[in-house]
C-alpha positions as CSV (number, residue, x, y, z in Angstrom):
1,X,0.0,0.0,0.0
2,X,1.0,3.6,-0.9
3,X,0.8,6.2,2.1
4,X,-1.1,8.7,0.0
5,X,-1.1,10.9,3.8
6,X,2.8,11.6,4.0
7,X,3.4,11.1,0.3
8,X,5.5,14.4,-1.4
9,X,7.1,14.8,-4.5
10,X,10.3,14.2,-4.0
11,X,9.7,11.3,-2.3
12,X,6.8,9.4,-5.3
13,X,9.5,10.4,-7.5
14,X,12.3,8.4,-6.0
15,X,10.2,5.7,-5.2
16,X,9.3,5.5,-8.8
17,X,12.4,5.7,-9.9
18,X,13.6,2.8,-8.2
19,X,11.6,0.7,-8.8
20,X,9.2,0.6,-5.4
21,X,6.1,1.0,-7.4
22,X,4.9,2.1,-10.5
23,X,3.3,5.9,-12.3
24,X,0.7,3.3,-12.7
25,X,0.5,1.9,-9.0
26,X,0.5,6.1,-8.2
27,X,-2.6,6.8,-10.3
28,X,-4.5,4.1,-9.2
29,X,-3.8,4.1,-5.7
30,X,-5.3,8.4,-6.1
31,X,-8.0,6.9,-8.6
32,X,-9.4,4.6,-5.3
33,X,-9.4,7.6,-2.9
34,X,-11.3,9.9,-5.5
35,X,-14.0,6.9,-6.3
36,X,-14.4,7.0,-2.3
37,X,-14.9,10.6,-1.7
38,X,-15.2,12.6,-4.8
39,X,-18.9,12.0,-4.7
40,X,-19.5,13.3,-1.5
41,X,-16.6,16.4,-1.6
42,X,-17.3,17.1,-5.2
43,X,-13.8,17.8,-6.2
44,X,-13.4,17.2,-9.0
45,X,-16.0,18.3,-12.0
46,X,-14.5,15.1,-14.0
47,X,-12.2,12.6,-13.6
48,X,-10.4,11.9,-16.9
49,X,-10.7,8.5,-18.6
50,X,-7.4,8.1,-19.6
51,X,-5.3,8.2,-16.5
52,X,-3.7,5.1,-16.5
53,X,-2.8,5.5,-20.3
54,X,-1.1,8.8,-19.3
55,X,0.3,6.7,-16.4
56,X,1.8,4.3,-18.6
57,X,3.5,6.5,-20.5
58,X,5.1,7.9,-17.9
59,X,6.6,4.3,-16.8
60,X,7.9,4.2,-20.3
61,X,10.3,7.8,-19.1
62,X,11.4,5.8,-15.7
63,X,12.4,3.1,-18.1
64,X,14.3,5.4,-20.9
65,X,15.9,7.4,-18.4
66,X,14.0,10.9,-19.6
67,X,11.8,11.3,-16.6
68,X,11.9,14.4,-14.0
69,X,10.6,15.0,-10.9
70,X,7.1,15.9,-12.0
71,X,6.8,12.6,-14.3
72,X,4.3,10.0,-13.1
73,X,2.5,12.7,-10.7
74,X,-0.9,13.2,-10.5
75,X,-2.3,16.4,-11.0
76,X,-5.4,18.3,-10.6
77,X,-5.9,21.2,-12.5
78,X,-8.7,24.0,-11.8
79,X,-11.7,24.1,-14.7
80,X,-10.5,27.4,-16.0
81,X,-7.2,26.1,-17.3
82,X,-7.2,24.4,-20.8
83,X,-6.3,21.4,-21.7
84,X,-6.2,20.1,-25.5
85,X,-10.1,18.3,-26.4
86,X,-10.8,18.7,-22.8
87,X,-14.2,19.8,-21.5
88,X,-13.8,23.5,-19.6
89,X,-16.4,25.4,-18.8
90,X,-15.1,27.9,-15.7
91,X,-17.8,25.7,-14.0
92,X,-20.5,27.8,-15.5
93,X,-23.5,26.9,-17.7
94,X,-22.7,29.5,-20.7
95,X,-19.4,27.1,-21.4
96,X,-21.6,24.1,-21.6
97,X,-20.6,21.8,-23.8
98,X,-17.5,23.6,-24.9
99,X,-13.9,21.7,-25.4
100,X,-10.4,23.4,-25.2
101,X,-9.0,23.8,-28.8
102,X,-5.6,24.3,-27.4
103,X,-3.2,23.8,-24.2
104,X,-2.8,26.5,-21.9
105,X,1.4,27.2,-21.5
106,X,1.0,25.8,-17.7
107,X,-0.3,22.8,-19.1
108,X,2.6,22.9,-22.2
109,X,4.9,22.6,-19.5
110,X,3.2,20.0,-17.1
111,X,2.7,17.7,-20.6
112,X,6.8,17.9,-21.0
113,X,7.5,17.1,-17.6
114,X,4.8,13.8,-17.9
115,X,2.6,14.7,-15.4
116,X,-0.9,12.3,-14.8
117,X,-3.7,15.0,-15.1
118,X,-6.2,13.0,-13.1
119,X,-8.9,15.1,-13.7
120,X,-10.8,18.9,-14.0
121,X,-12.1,21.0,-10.6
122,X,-15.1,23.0,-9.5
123,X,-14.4,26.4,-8.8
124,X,-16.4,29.1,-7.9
125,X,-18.2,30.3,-11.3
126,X,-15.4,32.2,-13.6
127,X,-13.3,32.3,-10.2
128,X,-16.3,34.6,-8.7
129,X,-16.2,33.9,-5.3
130,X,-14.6,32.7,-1.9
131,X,-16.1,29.4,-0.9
132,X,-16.6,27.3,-4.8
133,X,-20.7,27.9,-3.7
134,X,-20.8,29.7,-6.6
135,X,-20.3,26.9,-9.0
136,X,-22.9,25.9,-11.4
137,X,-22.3,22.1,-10.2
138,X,-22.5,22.2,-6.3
139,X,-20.4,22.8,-3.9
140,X,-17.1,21.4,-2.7
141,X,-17.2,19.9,0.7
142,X,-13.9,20.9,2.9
143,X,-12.2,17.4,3.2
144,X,-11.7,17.9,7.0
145,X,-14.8,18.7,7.9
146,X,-17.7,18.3,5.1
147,X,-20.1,20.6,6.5
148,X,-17.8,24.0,6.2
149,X,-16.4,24.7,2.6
150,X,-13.4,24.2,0.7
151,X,-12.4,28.0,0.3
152,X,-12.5,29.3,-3.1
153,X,-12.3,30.0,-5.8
154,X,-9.5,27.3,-6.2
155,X,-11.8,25.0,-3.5
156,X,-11.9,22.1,-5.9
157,X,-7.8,21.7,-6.5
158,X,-7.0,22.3,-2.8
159,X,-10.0,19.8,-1.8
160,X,-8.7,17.4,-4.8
161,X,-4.9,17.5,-2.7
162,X,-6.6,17.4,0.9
163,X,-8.2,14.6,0.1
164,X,-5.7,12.6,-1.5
165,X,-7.4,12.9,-5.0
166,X,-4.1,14.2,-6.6
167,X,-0.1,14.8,-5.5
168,X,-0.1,18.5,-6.9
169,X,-3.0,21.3,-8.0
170,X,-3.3,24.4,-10.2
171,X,-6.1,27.1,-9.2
172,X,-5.7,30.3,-10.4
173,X,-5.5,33.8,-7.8
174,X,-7.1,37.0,-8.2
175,X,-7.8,38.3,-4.8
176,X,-6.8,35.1,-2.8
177,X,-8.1,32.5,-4.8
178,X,-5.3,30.2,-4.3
179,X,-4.3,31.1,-0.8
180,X,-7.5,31.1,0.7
181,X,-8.9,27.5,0.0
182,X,-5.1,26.4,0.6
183,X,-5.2,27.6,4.2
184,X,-8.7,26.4,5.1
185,X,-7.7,22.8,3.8
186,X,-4.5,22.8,5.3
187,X,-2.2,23.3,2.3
188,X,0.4,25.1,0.8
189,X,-0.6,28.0,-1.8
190,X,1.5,30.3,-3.6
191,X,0.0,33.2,-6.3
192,X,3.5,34.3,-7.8
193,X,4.9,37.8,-8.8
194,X,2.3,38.7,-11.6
195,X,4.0,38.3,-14.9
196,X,6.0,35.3,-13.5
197,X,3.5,32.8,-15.1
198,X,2.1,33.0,-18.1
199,X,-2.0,33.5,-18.4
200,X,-2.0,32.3,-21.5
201,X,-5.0,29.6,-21.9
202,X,-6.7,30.3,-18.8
203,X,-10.1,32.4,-18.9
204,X,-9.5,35.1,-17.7
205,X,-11.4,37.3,-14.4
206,X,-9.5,40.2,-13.6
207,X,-7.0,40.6,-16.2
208,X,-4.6,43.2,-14.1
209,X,-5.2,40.6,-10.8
210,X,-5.0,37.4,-12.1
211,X,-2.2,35.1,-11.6
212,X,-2.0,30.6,-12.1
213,X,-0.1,28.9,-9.0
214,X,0.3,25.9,-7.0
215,X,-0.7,23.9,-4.3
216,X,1.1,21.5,-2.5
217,X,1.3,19.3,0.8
218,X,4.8,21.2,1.3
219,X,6.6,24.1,0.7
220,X,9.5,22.1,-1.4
221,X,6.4,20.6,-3.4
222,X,5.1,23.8,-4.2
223,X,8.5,25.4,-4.7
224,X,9.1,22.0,-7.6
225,X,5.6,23.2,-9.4
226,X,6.7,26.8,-9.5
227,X,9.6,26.3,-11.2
228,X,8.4,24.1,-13.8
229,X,5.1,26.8,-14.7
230,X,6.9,29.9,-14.5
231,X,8.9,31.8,-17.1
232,X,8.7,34.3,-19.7
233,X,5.9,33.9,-22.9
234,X,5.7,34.8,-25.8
235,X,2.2,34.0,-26.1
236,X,1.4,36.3,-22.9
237,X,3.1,40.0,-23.5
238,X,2.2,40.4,-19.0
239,X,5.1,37.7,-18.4
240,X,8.4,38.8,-17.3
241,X,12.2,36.9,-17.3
242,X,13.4,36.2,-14.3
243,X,15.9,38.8,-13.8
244,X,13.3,41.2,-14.4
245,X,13.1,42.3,-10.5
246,X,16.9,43.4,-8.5
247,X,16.9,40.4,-5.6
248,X,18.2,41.6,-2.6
249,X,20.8,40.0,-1.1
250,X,20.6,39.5,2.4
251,X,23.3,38.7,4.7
252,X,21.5,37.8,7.6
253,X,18.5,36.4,8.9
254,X,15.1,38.2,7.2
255,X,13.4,40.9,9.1
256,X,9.3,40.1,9.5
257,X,7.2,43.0,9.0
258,X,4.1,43.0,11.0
259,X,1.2,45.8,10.3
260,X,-0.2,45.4,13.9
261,X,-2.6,48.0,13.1
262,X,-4.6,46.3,10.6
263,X,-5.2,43.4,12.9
264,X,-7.3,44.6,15.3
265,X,-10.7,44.3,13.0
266,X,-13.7,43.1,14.8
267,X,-14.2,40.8,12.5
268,X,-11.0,38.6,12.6
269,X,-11.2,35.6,14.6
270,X,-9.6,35.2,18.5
271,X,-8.3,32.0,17.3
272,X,-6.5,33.5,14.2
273,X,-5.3,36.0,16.5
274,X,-3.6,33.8,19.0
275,X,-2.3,31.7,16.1
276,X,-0.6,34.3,14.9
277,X,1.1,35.6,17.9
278,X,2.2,32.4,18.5
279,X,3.6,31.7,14.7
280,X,5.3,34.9,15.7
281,X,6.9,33.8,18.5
282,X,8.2,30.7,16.9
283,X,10.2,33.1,14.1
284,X,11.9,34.8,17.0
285,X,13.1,31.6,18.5
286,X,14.7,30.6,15.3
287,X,16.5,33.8,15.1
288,X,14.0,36.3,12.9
289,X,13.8,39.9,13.7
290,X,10.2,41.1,13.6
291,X,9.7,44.8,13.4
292,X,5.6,46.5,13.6
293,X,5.0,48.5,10.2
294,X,2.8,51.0,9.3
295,X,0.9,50.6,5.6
296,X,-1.2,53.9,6.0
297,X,-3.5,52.5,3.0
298,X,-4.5,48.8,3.6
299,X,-7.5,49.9,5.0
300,X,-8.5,50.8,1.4
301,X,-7.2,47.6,-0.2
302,X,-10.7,45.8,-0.4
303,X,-12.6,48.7,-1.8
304,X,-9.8,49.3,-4.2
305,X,-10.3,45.7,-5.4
306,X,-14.3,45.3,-5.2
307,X,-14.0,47.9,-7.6
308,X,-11.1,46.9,-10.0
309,X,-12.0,43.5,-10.3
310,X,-15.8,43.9,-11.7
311,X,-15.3,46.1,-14.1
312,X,-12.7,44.0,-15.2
313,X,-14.7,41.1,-15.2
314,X,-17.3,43.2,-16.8
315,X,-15.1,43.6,-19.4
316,X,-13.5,40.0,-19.5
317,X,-16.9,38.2,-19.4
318,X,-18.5,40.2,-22.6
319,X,-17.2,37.7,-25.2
320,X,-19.8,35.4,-24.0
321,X,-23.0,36.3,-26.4
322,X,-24.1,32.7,-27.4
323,X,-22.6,32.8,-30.7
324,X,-18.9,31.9,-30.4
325,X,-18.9,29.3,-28.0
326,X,-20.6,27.5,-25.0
327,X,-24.6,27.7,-24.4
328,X,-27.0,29.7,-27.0
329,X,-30.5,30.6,-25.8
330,X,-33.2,31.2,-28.4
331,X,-35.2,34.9,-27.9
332,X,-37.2,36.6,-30.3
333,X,-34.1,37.8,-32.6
334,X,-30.3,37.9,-31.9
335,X,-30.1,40.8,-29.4
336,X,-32.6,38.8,-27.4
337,X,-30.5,35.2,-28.2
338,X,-27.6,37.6,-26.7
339,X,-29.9,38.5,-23.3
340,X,-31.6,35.1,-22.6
341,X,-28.6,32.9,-23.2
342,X,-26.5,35.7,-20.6
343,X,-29.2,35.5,-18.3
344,X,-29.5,31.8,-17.8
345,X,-26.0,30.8,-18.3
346,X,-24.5,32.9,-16.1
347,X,-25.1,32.2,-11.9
348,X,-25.9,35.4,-9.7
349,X,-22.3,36.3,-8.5
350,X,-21.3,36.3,-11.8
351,X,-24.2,38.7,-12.9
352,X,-23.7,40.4,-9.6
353,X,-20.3,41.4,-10.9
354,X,-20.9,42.1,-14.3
355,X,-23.9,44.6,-13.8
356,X,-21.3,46.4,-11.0
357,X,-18.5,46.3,-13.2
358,X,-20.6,47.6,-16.1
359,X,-21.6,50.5,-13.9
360,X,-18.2,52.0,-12.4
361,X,-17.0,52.0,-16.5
362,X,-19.9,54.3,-17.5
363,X,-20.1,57.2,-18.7
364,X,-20.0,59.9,-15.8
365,X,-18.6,56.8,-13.3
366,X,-15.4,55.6,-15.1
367,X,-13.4,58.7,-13.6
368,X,-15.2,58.9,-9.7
369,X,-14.2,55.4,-9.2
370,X,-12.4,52.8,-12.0
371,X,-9.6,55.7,-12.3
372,X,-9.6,56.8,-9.0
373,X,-9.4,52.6,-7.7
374,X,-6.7,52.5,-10.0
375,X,-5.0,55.7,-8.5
376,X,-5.3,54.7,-5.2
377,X,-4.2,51.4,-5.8
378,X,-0.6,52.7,-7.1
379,X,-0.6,54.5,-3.7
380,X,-0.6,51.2,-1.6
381,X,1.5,49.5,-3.4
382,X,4.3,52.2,-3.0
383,X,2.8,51.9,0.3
384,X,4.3,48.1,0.4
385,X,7.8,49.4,-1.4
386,X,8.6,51.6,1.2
387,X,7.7,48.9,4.0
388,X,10.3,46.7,2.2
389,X,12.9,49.2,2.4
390,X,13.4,48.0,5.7
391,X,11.7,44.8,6.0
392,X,12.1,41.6,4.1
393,X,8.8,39.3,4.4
394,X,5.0,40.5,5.6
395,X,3.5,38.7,7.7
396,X,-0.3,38.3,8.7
397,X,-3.1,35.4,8.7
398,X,-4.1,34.8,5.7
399,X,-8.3,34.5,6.5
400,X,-9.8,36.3,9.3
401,X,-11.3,33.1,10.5
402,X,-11.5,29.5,9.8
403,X,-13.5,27.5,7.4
404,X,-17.0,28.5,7.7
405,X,-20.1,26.7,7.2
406,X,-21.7,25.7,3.9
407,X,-24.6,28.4,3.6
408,X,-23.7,30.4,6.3
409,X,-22.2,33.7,4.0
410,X,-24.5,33.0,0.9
411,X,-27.0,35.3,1.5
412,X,-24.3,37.9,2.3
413,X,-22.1,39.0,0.0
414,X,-20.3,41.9,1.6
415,X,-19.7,39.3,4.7
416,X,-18.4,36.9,1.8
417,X,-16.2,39.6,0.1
418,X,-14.6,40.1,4.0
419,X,-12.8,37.3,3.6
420,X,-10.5,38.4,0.6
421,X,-9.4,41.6,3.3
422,X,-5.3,40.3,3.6
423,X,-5.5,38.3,0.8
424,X,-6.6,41.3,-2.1
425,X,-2.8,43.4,-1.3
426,X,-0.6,40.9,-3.4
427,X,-3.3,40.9,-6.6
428,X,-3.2,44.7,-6.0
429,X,0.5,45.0,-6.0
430,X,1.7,42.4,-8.1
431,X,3.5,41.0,-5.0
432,X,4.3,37.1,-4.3
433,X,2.7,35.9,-1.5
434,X,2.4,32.0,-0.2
435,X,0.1,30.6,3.0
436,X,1.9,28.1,5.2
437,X,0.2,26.1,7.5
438,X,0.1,27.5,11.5
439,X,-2.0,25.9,13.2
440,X,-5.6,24.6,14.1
441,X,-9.0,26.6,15.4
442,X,-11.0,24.3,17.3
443,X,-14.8,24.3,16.4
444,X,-17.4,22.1,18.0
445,X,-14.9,19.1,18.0
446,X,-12.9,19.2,14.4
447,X,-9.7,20.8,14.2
448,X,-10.0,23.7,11.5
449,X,-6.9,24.7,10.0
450,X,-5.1,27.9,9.9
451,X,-2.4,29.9,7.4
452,X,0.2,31.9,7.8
453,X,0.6,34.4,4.7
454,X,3.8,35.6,4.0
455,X,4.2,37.9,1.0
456,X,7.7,38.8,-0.5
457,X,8.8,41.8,-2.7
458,X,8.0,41.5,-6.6
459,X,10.1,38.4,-7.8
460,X,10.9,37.2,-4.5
461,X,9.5,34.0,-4.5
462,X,12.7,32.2,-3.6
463,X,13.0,34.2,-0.4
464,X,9.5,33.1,0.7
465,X,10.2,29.4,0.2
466,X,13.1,29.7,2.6
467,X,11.5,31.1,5.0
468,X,8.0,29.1,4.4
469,X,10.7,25.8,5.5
470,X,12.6,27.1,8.0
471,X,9.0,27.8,9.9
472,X,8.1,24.0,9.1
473,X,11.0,22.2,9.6
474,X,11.4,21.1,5.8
């Protein structure tokens, strides 16, 4: 038997290599643990048919000598992402029935390294959301307890990893949507320097805040999928080289920033809170300074984004008129095809968005508040540049509470939207930022998890894997 629990990457690939078991062995031993608690978690969206072919192929590179470290592994990759003849629909009724003409580069670069792609996951609805309750199929069930959610909008790949449905995920991030499901399941989840991966193939949200990253059981796990997505593209004129950013040598143990004052909202859990302090504590003790700074507009950061990102998607989510692609209504004549195909393929936070994105890019709004967002939002990230004049990492929780229940923000969504309020800076800025696991929150007898969110100066991403295994004793 394979001990899917304490399995990594490193450690699947050696025992492939030598022989221990098979790519094979891998897949099915993840195919048995999906066919026992996909149904109920709702991870995945669809399971592909041809795993063990993809499998076998991959034996054939531990037999020729060409495999890497990613060869054999199985992966789970977020239903925005394209894959080649796959279905994708963004987990959204207006993509029904559409498959992926071409590969996304992420996936390019997974297919050369002979990854097992084990299957697609549910997501919120075009990434819309914070909890994948906004998906067209159900929601996904938190693996560690299945009555609070998965995070979102990336719930389905970090449910898909928790539950020992796949080795590795992709999810995309455009306000936390990586980091957020990653720290409620207990993972490790990275959203890179923007422009460090390329964007090309996956539908886009928020163009300016989007970015594709890992998940993994480890920081070294995540750190091995990082380095085999990123890279410059020609195909994506946002990506950048990797000498792009000036690294900052350091010559002795990183200073932790911590903005004290923009912890002290009512709204952020005592558990979170003690968590933290005690993560804190546990830097000191293996030698890290940690400083109190002062970033005089965070407090702005989630306006800044709820206004940014809908008129982005406003703008990103127009090309769906039930011609080109995807579901097509009938109405009365094609402007009305055009409105009754929108209006039933699309779920409400999605039309939620639109209809507010629409509105702060018309006429007589564009200037009061897209432009003035977007002025605001150049403030805080100078804000951030100056902080890391004389600091190295930030450091805060990365949710202000634990997983919540299923239902319990739905009929909310400014309570919902609360929960992107450390998560939205590093979309904002273009700034790397990865949660590590802390810690637990105790609720009515199941231990929740907690993150620790660490984000690094543009291109940094190095920096915070150090760090991220020095806290966990990789």
């Amino acid at each position: 038997m394979i001990d899917l629990s304490t399995l990594t990457i490193k450690k699947a690939h050696d025992d492939m290599k030598s022989g221990k078991y098979s790519a094979v062995d891998l897949a099915n031993a993840y195919l048995s643990e999906i066919s026992k608690k996909n149904k109920e978690i709702n991870a995945y969206l669809e399971v592909f048919s041809d795993i063990i072919e993809q499998a076998k192929e991959a034996d054939k590179r531990f037999k020729d000598g060409t495999s890497t470290l990613l060869t054999g592994i199985p992966f789970a990759i977020k239903d925005n992402i394209l894959i080649k003849g796959r279905i994708a629909t963004s987990a959204s009724k207006i993509l029904e029935g559409y498959h992926a003409t071409y590969d996304a580069t992420v996936i390019e670069k997974l297919k050369k390294e002979g990854v097992v792609f084990m299957g697609r996951t549910n997501m919120d609805e075009f990434a819309m959301g914070g909890s994948t309750e906004n998906s067209a199929f159900g929601v996904t069930k938190n693996p560690l307890d299945i009555s609070r959610v998965a995070g979102g909008s990336s719930g389905g790949s970090a449910a898909a990893v928790a539950m020992s449905g796949s080795l590795g995920a992709l999810g995309s991030d455009t306000g936390g949507s990586i980091r957020q499901p990653a720290s409620f399941c207990g993972l490790v989840g990275l959203k890179p320097t923007y422009g460090r991966v390329s964007r090309y193939g996956v539908m886009a949200m928020g163009s300016s805040l989007d970015q594709i990253g890992p998940f993994g059981k480890t920081v070294t796990d995540t750190e091995i999928i990082y380095n085999t997505i990123k890279g410059k593209d020609v195909k994506d004129g946002t990506t950048i080289s990797d000498n792009t950013y000036t690294i900052k040598k350091l010559s002795k143990k990183p200073v932790i920033g911590v903005p004290r004052h923009f912890l002290g909202g009512d709204g952020i859990n005592k558990d979170v809170i003690d968590n933290f302090n005690l993560s804190l504590e546990k830097f000191k003790k293996i030698g890290y300074e940690v400083v109190d700074i002062t970033l005089p507009n965070i407090a702005y950061s989630l306006a800044i984004y709820y206004v940014i990102m809908p008129a982005e998607v406003s703008s990103n989510l127009a090309r769906f008129d039930s011609v080109r692609f995807g579901l097509h209504k009938d109405g009365k004549d094609g402007i009305d095809d055009y409105f009754v195909t929108r209006g039933a393929g699309f779920g409400k936070e999605a039309r939620r968005r639109i209809l507010l994105g629409t509105y702060v890019l018309s006429s007589g709004y564009y200037d009061a508040y897209y432009n003035r967002a977007n002025a605001v939002r150049r403030i805080l990230t100078q804000d951030f540049v100056k902080a890391f004049e004389k600091v190295d990492i930030i450091l805060t929780p990365t949710t202000p509470a634990p997983a919540f229940l299923i239902g319990e923000k739905t009929a909310d969504p400014v309570a919902m939207y609360l929960e992107d309020i450390f998560t939205v800076t590093a979309n904002l800025t273009g700034m790397p930022a990865m949660t590590i696991p802390s810690g637990f929150s105790e609720v009515g007898g199941k231990k929740l998890p907690l993150g620790l969110q660490m984000t690094g100066r543009h291109g940094e991403e190095d920096l915070l894997f150090r760090i991220g295994k020095e806290f966990l004793g990789e």
